[in-house]
LUMBA-488678 format. One record per residue (C-alpha): residue in one letter; z, y, x. Coordinates in nm, 2 decimals, always signed. Each point is the difference from the previous one (the first is absolute). Example, Ala and Ser with C-alpha at 12.3 -4.5 7.8 and 13.67 -1.06 7.14 Angstrom:
<rs>
r, up, north, east
A, +0.78, -0.45, +1.23 .
S, -0.07, +0.34, +0.14 .
</rs>
This chain:
<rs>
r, up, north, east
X, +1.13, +3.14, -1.58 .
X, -0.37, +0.00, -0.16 .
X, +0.04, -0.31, -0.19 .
X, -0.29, +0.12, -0.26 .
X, -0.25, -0.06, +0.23 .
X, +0.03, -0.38, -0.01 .
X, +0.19, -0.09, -0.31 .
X, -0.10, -0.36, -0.02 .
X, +0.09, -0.07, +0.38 .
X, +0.35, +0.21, -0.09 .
X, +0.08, -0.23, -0.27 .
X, +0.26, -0.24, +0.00 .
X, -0.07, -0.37, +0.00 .
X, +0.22, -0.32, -0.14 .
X, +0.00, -0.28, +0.25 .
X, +0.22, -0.25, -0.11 .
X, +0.34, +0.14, -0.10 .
X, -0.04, +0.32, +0.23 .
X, -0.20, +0.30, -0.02 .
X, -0.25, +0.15, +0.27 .
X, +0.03, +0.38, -0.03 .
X, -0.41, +0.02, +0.03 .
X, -0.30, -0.21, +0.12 .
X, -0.01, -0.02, +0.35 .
X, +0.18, -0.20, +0.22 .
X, +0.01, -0.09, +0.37 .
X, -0.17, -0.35, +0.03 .
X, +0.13, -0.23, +0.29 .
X, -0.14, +0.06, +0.36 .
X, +0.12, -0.18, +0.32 .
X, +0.18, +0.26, +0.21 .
X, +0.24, -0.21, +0.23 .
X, +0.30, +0.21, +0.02 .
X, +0.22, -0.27, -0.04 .
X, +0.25, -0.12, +0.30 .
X, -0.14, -0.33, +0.19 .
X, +0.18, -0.23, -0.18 .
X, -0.10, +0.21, -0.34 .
X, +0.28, +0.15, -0.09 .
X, -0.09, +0.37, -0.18 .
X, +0.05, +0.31, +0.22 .
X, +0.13, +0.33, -0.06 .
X, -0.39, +0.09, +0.08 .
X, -0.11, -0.26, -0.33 .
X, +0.23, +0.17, -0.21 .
X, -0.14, +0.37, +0.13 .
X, -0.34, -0.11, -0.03 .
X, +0.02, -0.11, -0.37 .
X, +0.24, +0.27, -0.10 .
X, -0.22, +0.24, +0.11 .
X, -0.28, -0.12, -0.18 .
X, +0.21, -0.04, -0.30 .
X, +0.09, +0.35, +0.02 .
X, -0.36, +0.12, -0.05 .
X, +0.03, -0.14, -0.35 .
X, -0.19, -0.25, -0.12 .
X, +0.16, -0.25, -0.23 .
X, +0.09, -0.34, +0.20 .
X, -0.04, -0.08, +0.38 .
X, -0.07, -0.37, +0.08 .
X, +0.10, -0.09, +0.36 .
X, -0.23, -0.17, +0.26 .
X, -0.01, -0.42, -0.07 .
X, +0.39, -0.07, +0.09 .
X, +0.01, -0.36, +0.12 .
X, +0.22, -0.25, -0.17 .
X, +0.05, -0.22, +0.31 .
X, -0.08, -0.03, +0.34 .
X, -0.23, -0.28, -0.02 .
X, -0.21, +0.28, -0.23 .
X, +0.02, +0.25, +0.19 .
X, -0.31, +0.16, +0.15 .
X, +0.04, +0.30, +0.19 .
X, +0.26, +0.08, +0.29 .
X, +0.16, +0.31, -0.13 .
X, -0.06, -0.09, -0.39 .
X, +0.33, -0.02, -0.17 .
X, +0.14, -0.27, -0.16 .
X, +0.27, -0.09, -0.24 .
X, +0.15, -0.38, +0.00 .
X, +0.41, +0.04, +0.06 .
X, +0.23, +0.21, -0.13 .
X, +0.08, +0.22, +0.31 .
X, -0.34, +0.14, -0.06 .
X, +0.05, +0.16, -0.33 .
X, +0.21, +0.30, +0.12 .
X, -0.32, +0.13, +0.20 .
X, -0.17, -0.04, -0.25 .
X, +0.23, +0.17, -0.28 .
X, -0.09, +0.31, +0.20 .
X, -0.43, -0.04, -0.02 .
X, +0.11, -0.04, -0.42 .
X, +0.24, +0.31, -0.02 .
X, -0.19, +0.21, +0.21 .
X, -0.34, -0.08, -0.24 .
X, +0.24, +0.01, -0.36 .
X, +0.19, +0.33, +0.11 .
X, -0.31, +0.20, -0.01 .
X, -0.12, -0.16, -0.38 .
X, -0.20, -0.28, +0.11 .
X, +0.04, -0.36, -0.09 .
X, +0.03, -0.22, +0.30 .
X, -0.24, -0.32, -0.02 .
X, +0.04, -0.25, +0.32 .
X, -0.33, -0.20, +0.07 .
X, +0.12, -0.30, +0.10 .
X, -0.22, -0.25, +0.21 .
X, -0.01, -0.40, +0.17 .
X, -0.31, +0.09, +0.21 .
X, -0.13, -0.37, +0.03 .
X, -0.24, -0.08, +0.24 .
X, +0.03, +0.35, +0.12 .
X, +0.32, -0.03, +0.13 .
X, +0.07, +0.08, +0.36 .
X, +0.09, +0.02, +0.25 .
X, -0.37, -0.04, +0.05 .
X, +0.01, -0.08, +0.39 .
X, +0.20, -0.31, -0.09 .
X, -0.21, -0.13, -0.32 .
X, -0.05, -0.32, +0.16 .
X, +0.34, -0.04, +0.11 .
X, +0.17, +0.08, -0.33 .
X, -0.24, -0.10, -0.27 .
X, -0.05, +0.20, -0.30 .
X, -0.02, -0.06, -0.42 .
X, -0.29, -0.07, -0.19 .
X, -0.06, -0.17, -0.29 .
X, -0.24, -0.22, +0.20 .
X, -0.06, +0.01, +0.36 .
X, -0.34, +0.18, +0.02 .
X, -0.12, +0.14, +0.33 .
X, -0.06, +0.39, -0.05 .
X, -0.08, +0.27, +0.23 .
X, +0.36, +0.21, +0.04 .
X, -0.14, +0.22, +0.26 .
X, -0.36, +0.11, +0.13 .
X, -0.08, -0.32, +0.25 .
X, +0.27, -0.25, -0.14 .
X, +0.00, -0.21, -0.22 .
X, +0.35, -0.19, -0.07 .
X, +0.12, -0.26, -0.27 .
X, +0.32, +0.02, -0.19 .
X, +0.23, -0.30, -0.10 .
X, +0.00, -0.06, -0.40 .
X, +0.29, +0.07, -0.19 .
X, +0.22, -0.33, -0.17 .
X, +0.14, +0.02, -0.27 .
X, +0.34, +0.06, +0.14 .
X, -0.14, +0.23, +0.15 .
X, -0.14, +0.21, -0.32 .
X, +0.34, +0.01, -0.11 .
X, +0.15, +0.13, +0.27 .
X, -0.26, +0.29, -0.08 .
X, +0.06, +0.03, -0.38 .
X, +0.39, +0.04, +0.10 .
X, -0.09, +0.21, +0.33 .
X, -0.18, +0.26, -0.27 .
X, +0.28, -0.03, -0.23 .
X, +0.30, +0.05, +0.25 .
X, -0.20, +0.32, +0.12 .
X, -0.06, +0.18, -0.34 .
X, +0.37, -0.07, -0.08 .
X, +0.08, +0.14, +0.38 .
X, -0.24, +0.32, -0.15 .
X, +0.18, +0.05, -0.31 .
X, +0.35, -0.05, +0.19 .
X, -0.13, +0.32, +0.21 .
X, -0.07, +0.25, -0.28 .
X, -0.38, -0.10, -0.02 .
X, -0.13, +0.07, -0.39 .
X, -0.25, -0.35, +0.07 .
X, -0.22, -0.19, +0.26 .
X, -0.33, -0.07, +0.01 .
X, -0.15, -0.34, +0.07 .
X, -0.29, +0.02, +0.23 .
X, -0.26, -0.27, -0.11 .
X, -0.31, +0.14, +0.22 .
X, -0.18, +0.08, +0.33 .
X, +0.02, -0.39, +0.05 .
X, +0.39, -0.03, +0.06 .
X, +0.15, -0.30, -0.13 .
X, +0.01, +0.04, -0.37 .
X, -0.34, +0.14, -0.02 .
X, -0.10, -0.30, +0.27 .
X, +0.07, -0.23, -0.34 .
X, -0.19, +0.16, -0.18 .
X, -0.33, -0.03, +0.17 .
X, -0.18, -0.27, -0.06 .
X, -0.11, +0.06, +0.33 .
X, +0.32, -0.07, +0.19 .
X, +0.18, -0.21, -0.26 .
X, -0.15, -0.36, -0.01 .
X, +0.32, -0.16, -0.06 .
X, -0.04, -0.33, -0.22 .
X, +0.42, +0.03, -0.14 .
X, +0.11, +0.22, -0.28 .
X, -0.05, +0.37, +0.18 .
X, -0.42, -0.09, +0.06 .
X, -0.27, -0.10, -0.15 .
X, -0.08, +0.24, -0.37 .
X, +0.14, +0.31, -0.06 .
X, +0.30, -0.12, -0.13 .
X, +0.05, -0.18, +0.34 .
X, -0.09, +0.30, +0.21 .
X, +0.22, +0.25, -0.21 .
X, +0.33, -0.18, -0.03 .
X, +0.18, +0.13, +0.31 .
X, -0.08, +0.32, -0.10 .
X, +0.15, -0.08, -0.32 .
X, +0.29, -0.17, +0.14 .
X, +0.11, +0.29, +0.20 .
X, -0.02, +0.24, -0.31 .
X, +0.23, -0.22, -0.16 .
X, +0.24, -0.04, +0.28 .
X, -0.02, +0.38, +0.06 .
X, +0.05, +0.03, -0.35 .
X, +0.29, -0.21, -0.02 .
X, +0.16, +0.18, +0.30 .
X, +0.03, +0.35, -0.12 .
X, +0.16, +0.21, -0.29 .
X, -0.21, +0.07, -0.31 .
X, -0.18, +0.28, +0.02 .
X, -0.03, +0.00, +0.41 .
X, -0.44, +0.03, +0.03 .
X, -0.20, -0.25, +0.12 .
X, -0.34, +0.07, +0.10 .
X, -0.28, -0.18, +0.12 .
X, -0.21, +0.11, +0.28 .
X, -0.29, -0.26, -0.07 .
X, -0.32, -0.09, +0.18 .
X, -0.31, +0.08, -0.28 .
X, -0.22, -0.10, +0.19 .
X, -0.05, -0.21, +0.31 .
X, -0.41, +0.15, +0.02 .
X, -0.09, -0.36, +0.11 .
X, -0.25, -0.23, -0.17 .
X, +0.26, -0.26, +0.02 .
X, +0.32, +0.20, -0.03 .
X, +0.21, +0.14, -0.28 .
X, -0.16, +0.17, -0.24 .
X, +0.03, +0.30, -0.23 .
X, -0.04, -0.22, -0.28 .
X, +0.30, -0.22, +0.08 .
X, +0.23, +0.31, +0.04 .
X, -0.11, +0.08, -0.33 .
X, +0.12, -0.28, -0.14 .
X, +0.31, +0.00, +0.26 .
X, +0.09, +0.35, -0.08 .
X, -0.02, -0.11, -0.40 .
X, +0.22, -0.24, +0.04 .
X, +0.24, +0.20, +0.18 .
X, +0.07, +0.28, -0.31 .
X, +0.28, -0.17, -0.14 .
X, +0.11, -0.19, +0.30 .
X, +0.27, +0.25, +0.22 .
X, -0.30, +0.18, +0.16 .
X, +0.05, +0.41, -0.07 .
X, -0.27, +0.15, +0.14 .
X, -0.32, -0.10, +0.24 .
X, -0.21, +0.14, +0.29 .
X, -0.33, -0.19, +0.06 .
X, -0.19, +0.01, +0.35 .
X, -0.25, -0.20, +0.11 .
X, -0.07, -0.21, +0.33 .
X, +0.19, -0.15, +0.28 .
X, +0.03, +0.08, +0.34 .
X, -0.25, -0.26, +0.05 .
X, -0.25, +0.11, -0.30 .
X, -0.02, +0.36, +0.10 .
X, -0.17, -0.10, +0.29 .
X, -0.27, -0.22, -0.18 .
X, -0.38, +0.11, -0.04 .
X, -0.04, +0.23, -0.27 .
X, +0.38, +0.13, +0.00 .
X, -0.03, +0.16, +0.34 .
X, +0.13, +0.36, +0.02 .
X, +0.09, -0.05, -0.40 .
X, +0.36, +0.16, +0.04 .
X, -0.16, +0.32, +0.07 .
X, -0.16, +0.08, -0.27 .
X, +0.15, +0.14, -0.28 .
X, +0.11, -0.17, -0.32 .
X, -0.09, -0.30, +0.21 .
X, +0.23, -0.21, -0.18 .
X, +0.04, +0.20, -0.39 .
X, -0.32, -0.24, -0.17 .
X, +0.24, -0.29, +0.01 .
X, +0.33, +0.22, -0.13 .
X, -0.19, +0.10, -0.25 .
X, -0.08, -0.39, -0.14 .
X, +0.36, -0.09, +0.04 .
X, +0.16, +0.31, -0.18 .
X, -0.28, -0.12, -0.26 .
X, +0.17, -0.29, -0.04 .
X, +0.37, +0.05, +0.00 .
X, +0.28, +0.26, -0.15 .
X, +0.22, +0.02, +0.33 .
X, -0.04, +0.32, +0.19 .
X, -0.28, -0.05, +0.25 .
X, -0.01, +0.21, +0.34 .
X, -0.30, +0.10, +0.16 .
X, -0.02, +0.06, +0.40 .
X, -0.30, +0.02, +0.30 .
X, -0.22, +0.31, +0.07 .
X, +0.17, +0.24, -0.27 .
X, +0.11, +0.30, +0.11 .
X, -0.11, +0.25, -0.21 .
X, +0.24, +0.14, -0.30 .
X, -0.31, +0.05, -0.22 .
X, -0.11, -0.35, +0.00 .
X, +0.34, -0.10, -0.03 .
X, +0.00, +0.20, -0.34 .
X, -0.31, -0.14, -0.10 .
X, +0.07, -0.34, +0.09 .
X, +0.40, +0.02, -0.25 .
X, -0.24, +0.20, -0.27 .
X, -0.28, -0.29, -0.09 .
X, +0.29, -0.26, +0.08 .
X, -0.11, -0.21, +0.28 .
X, +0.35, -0.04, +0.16 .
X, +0.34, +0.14, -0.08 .
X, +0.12, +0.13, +0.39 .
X, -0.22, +0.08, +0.29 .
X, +0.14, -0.11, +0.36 .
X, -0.01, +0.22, +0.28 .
X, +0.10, -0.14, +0.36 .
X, -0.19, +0.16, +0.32 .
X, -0.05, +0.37, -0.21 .
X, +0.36, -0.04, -0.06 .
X, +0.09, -0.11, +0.33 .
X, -0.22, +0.27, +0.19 .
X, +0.17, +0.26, -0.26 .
X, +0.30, -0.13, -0.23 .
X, -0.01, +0.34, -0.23 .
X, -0.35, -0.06, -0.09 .
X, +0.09, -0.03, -0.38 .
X, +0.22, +0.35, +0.03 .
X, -0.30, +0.17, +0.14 .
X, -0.26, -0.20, -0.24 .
X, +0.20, +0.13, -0.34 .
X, +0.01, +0.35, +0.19 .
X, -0.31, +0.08, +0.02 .
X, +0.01, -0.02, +0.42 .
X, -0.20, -0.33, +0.05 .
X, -0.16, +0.19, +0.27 .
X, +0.30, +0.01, +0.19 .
X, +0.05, -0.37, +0.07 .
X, +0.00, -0.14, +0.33 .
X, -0.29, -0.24, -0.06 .
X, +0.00, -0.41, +0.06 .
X, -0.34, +0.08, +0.23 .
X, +0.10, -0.23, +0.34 .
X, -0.30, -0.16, +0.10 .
X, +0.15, -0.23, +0.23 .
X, +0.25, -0.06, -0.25 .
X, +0.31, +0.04, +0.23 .
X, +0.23, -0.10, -0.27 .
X, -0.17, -0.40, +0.02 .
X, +0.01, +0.05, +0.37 .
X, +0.37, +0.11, +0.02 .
X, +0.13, -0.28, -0.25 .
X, +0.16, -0.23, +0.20 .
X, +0.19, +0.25, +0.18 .
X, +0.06, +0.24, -0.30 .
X, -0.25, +0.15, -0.18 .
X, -0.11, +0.38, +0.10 .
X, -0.28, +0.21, -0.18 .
X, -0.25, +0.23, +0.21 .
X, +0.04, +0.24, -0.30 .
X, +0.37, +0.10, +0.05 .
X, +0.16, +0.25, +0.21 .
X, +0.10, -0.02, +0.36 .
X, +0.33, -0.05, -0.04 .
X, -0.04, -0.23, -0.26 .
X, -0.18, -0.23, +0.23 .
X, +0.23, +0.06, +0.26 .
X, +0.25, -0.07, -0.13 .
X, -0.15, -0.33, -0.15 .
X, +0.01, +0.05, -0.39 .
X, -0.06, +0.31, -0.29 .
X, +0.36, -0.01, -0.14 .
X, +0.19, +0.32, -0.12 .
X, -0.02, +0.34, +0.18 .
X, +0.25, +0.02, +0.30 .
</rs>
């Protein structure tokens, strides 16, 4: 293999206690190919295998939900009892066998939890109970959170990372963006609590920081944590870059092993002025490129980058550590192989317009870019 062309992206990389064999890795994207009551499937396991066999250095999975009060999406998988983990033993040793390390994203989804069609019926988390649009035309209000019920979450995150570990998983990641519930306490916007987890920063960042240490606590040494963390909420009266700064500064001695930044919430994207923002490339590296700035944990870039020059570029002047990859990778999972041989040309390009792979979520995700069997058949996995 033509690993001269690329020699920073073919470098190894320390995250934590473990070592990524090079610089790119498959960030987390929503593909629902778990079982209905989120259990992992023989087709999760293929599907992350498979991109782990194209070689880039860690795969994190889609947003695994610690409980069923968080979770979102019908077929998103979830891991809260033990009779789960053997499923998901085989997503981790399908990923690990071919050199990968195996990061689980792991999720309580907050106000966005569904089922959606009975929101009213069974009332979701917040931090404060805010109405917000959760889909085009409706406009819904979620319960707030006690304090009971925080630490149900804290331990809900914790008995999920130690799940993760238990099934050959090298580390989670906690997601703390796209306005799910830890990123909901955050936001200054969503979060006007008046007890100890509102108010100043300190306020709005202590579940977050509760759930790192109960995460923490839960796991071996050396087991990653990383931190999937909302930089910016691209609202005037939201989260802002400046406070994950400070958040992320805090963090470098505090359990966290590496970080990847992206800005908005579901809610945000839509706003005047960030209409149409996730298309464009690099739409998200400005504010990567303050927080690696301001810590020494490996910080991963993702959003609009799909081009192995840029990639070099962007690892050469030091502006992040890794470079994420979801919809190139999931339209073609040997994009790296043909990127360091020279045969960029010859990958099947993320170019769907109407975005079949959104449109096909809650049913299991398919990509317009693939071949005919592959959609057939309802997944790109191995060759038959």
């Amino acid at each position: 293999m033509a690993d001269n062309r690329f020699p920073l992206i073919s470098a190894p990389l320390r995250v934590g206690a473990a070592t990524m064999r090079n610089r790119v890795l498959m960030a987390p994207m929503s593909v629902g190919y778990a079982a209905a009551d989120g259990r992992a499937t023989a087709a999760m396991a293929e599907h992350y295998g498979r991109r782990a066999q194209g070689g880039v250095g860690m795969v994190i999975t889609e947003n695994v939900a610690v409980n069923l009060a968080g979770r979102q999406m019908p077929r998103q998988p979830m891991l809260a009892e033990p009779g789960a983990v053997a499923g998901f033993a085989d997503v981790a040793g399908e990923i690990r066998r071919h050199g990968a390390l195996a990061v689980m994203q792991i999720v309580h989804a907050g106000r966005y939890a569904g089922p959606w069609d009975v929101y009213e019926q069974a009332p979701r988390l917040a931090p404060s109970a805010i109405a917000f649009p959760l889909l085009p035309g409706r406009v819904v209000t979620p319960s707030e959170i006690t304090q009971d019920g925080i630490a149900a979450c804290v331990a809900a995150f914790a008995n999920t990372a130690a799940l993760a570990q238990e099934a050959g998983f090298d580390g989670v990641e906690l997601h703390a963006a796209q306005g799910f519930l830890i990123s909901n306490f955050l936001s200054p916007r969503m979060n006007r609590r008046a007890d100890a987890y509102g108010g100043d920063f300190a306020g709005r960042t202590r579940l977050l920081r509760e759930v790192l240490a109960a995460v923490r606590a839960a796991v071996r040494p050396g087991f990653i944590v990383g931190l999937h963390l909302m930089s910016d909420e691209l609202a005037p009266d939201g989260w802002q870059l400046a406070e994950s700064v400070r958040l992320v500064g805090q963090l470098d001695n505090a359990g966290i092993d590496f970080v990847m930044p992206v800005v908005c919430t579901f809610e945000t994207m839509r706003m005047p002025g960030n209409d149409g923002l996730m298309g464009r490339p690099l739409f998200q590296h400005a504010q990567v490129r303050a927080i690696k700035a301001a810590t020494r944990l490996p910080v991963f870039t993702n959003g609009g980058i799909a081009d192995p020059e840029l990639i070099e570029k962007i690892l050469e002047v030091g502006e992040a550590d890794a470079v994420g990859l979801a919809r190139p990778l999931f339209a073609d999972p040997d994009w790296l192989d043909k990127a360091r041989r020279g045969t960029i040309d010859t990958v099947r390009a993320c170019a769907c317009e109407t975005q079949l792979c959104l449109r096909t979520q809650l049913t299991g995700s398919l990509c317009q870019a693939w071949p005919e069997a592959a959609r057939t058949r309802g997944f790109l996995g191995y060759a038959a």
